[in-house]
ZAMARGU-4260 file (C-alpha; in steps of 0.2 Angstrom, whole numbers, plus 5000, padded with zeros to 4 digits):
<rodrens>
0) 5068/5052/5059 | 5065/5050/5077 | 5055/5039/5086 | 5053/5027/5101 | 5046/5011/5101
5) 5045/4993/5110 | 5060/4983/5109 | 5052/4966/5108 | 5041/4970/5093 | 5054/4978/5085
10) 5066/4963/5087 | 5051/4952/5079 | 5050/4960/5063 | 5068/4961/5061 | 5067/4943/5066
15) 5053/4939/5050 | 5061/4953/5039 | 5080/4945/5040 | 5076/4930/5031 | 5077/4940/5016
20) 5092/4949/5020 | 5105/4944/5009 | 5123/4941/5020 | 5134/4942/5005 | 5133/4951/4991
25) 5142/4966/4979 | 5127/4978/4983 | 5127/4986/4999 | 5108/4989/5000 | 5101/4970/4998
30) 5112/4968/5016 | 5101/4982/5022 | 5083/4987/5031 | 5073/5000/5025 | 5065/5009/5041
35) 5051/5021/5034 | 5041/5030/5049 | 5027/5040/5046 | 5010/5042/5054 | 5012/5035/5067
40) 5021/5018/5061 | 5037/5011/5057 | 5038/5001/5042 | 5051/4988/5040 | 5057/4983/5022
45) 5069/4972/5014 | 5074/4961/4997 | 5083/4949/4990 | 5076/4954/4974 | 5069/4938/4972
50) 5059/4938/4987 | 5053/4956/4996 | 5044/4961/5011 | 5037/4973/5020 | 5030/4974/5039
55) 5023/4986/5049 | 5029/4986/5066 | 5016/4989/5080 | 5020/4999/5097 | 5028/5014/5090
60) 5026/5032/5094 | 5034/5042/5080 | 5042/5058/5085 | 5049/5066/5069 | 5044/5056/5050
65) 5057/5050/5042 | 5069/5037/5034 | 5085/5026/5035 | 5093/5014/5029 | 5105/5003/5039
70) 5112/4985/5040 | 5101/4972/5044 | 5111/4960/5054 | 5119/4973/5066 | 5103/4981/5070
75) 5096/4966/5073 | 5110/4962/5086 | 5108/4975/5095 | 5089/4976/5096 | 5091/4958/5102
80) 5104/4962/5116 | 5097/4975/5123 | 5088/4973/5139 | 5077/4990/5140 | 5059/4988/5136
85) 5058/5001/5124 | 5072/5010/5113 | 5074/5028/5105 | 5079/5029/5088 | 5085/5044/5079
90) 5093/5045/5061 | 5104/5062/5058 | 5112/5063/5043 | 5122/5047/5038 | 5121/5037/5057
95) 5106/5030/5064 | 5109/5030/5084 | 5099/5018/5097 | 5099/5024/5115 | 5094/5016/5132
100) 5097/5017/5151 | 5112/5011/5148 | 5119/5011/5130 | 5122/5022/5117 | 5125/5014/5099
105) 5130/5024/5084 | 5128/5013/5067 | 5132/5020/5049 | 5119/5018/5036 | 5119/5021/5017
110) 5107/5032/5006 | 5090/5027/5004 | 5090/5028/4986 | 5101/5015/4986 | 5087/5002/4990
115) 5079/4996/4976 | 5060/5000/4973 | 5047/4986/4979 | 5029/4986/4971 | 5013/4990/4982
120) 4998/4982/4979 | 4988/4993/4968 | 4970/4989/4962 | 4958/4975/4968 | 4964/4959/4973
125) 4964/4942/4959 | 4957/4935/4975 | 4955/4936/4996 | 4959/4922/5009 | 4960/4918/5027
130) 4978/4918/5034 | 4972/4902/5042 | 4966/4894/5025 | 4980/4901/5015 | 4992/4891/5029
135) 4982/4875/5028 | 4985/4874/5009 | 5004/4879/5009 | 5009/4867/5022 | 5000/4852/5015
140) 5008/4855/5000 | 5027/4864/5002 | 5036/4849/5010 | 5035/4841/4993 | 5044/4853/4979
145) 5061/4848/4971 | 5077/4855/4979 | 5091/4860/4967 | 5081/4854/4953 | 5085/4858/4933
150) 5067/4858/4928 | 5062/4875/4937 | 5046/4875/4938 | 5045/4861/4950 | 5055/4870/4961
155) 5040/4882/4966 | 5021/4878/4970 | 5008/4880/4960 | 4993/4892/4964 | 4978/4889/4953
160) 4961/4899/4956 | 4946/4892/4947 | 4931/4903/4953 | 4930/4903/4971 | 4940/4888/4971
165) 4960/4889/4975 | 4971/4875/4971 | 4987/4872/4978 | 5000/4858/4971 | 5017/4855/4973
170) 5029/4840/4965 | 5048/4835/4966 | 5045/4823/4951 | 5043/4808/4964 | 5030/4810/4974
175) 5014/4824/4971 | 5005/4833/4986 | 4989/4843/4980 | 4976/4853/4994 | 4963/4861/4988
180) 4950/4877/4997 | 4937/4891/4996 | 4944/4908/4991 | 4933/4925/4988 | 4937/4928/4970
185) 4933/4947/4961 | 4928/4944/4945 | 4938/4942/4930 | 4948/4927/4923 | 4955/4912/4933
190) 4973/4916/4936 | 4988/4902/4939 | 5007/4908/4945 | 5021/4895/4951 | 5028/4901/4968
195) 5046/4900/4976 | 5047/4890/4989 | 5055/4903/4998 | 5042/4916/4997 | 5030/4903/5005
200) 5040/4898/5017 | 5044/4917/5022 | 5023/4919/5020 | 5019/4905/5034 | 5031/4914/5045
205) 5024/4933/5042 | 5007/4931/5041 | 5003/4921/5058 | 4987/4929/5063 | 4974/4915/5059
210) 4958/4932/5061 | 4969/4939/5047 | 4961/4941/5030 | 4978/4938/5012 | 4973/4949/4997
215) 4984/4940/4982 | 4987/4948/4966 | 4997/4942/4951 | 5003/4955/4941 | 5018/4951/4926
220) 5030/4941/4933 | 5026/4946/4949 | 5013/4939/4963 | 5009/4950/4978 | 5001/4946/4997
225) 4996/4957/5008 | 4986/4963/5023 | 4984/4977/5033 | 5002/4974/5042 | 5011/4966/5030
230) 5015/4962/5011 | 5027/4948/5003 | 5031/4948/4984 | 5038/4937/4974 | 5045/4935/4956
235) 5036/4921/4947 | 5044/4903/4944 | 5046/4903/4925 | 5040/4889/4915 | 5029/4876/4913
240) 5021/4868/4929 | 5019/4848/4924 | 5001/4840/4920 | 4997/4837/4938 | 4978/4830/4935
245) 4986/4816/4923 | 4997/4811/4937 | 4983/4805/4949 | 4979/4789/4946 | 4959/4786/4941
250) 4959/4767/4945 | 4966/4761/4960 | 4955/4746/4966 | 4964/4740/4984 | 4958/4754/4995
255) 4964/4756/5014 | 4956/4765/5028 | 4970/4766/5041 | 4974/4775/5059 | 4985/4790/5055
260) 4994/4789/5071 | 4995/4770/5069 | 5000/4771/5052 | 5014/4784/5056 | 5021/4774/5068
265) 5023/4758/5062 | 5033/4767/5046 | 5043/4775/5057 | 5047/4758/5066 | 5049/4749/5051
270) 5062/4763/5043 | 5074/4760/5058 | 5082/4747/5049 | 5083/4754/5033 | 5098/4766/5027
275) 5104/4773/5007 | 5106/4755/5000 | 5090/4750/5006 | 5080/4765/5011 | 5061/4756/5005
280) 5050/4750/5018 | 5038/4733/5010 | 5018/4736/5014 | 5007/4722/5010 | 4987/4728/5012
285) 4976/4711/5013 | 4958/4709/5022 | 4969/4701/5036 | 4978/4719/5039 | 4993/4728/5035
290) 5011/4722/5038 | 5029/4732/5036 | 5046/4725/5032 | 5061/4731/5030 | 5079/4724/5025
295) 5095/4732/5025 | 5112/4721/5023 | 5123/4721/5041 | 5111/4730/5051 | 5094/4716/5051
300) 5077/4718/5048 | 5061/4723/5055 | 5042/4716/5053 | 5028/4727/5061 | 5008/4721/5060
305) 4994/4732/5061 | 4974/4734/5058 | 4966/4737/5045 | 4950/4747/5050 | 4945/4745/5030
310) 4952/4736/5016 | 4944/4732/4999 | 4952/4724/4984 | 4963/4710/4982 | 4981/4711/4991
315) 4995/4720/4985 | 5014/4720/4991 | 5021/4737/4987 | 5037/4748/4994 | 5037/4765/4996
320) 5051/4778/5003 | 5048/4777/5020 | 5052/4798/5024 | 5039/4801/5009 | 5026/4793/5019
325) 5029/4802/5034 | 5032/4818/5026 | 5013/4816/5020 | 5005/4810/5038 | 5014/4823/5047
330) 5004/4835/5039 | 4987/4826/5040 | 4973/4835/5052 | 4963/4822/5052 | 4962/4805/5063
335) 4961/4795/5049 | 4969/4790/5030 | 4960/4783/5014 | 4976/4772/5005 | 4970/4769/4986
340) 4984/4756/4976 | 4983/4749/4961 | 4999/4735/4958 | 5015/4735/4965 | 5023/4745/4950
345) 5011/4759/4951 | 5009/4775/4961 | 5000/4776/4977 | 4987/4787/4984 | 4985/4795/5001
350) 4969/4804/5004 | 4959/4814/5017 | 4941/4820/5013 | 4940/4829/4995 | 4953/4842/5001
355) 4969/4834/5001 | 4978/4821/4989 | 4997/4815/4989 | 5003/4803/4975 | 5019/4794/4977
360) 5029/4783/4966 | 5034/4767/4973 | 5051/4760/4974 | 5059/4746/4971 | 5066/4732/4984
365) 5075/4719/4974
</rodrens>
């Protein structure tokens, strides 16, 4: 393998393609980046087993088709060190050797066969998305999954397709954030798979061409995006995802239409005197407004007042996780935010449009 290519692209796909890069671990290969070129293109690839990718890097003039496989974190030092706008790569036998104006690195790498196989997207896709849609629906929904949690499906997200409709949910038990969009389904039945939080995360950071159109395919245990520079795969989530369309509440009767940014501030004003004995924030909706107390023993309290644009219902005193809240309106596009409540022992709705829902459970401040 010879090539030469631009160093600051390079550096960015090792960049995206590390975060699967596993730093310590009894198999030589999984600490390693697969460098494929051929026709014209270097392809990056790496695994976790878990979590794979695969990214084409762009600026490349391939010399002499090849392959290597070499460790992921030196490469990537050196590539990120180096200060020459381009560098010439060459593979001959078991080194891989980088070469600039002023440098000459030598690195060892390990047999190809070594790395395991990864899967290519074969077939028509379950369904086709903007990169920009697909991005809109993951980050309204990722920030709430479980962390370390021993019901596993929870720890993932779950990706419903009904028709041309795409359904994203996510829940950590507490708190339920669900986003919903328009997809270009092939025929054939509707498809659901629970995702790894880390194979989304990774996706947001890979796919960041908003003009870019995500084929998705879910295959055994398996679910698959690519486009015409890229592909992530992930395992599934095993198990079964809860009855999220029973945990929206139907009924709630004291509805709120409120600033976002006025909203988000005034939670974040009221949380400053709260801490881990007395983390809830008091909200309590009338016709007259919308005020914000918060207690916490040797520290004070705090009382903030704002409009309400909107308010229906009888008035209700509820307390909510302060973080929970802002996790939800930091992620809201719009100027606006529809509160639905029902009493103070029930969950609580946030709302934008028909494309957005986030319930979370209140808390207690005796």
């Amino acid at each position: 393998m010879k090539l030469i290519c631009d160093r600051g692209a390079l550096g960015e796909s090792l960049g995206l393609i590390s975060a699967v890069v596993v730093a310590r671990t009894p198999k030589p290969a999984l600490r390693c980046v697969k460098m494929t070129a051929s026709d014209s293109k270097l392809t990056l690839s790496a695994t976790d087993l878990e979590v794979a990718v695969r990214i084409t890097t762009p600026r490349v003039e391939v010399q002499e088709p090849g392959e290597s496989l070499v460790v992921a974190d030196k490469l990537n030092q050196i590539v990120r060190e180096s200060i020459d706008p381009t560098l010439a790569i060459e593979v001959n036998n078991d080194s891989l050797t980088i070469a600039t104006q002023d440098s000459h690195f030598k690195v060892f790498t390990s047999p190809t066969d070594d790395f395991p196989p990864m899967p290519d997207f074969e077939g028509d896709p379950d369904f086709e998305i903007s990169t920009a849609d697909l991005q809109r629906l993951i980050s309204k929904t990722i920030f709430a999954t479980a962390r370390e949690s021993s019901r596993y499906a929870i720890n993932g997200v779950l990706i419903e397709r009904d028709g041309k409709k795409l359904v994203v949910v996510a829940t950590d038990g507490r708190r339920l954030a669900l986003a919903k969009g328009d997809c270009r389904a092939a025929k054939g039945d509707n498809r659901s798979a629970i995702v790894p939080t880390k194979a989304l995360t990774l996706l947001l950071r890979v796919f960041d061409d908003a003009d870019q159109t995500v084929r998705v395919r879910i295959a055994d245990n398996q679910i698959l995006f690519a486009t015409d520079e890229a592909m992530v795969t992930s395992n599934l989530v095993e198990g079964n995802f809860p009855p999220y369309r029973d945990v929206v509440p139907k009924d709630g009767d004291r509805r709120a239409t409120l600033s976002t940014d006025t909203f988000a501030s005034a939670v974040r004003r009221a949380a400053l005197l709260t801490n881990e004995e007395s983390k809830g924030v008091n909200m309590a909706f009338s016709t007259e407004g919308l005020k914000l107390s918060s207690r916490a023993p040797e520290l004070g309290e705090a009382q903030i007042n704002i409009d309400v644009p909107e308010y229906s219902g009888e008035s209700v005193e509820i307390g909510f996780n302060p973080q929970f809240i802002l996790d939800a309106l930091k992620i809201v596009d719009t100027e606006q935010v529809n509160v639905e409540l029902q009493a103070p022992n029930k969950p609580g709705i946030i709302r934008t449009g028909s494309d957005f829902l986030y319930v979370v459970m209140p808390v207690s401040l005796d």
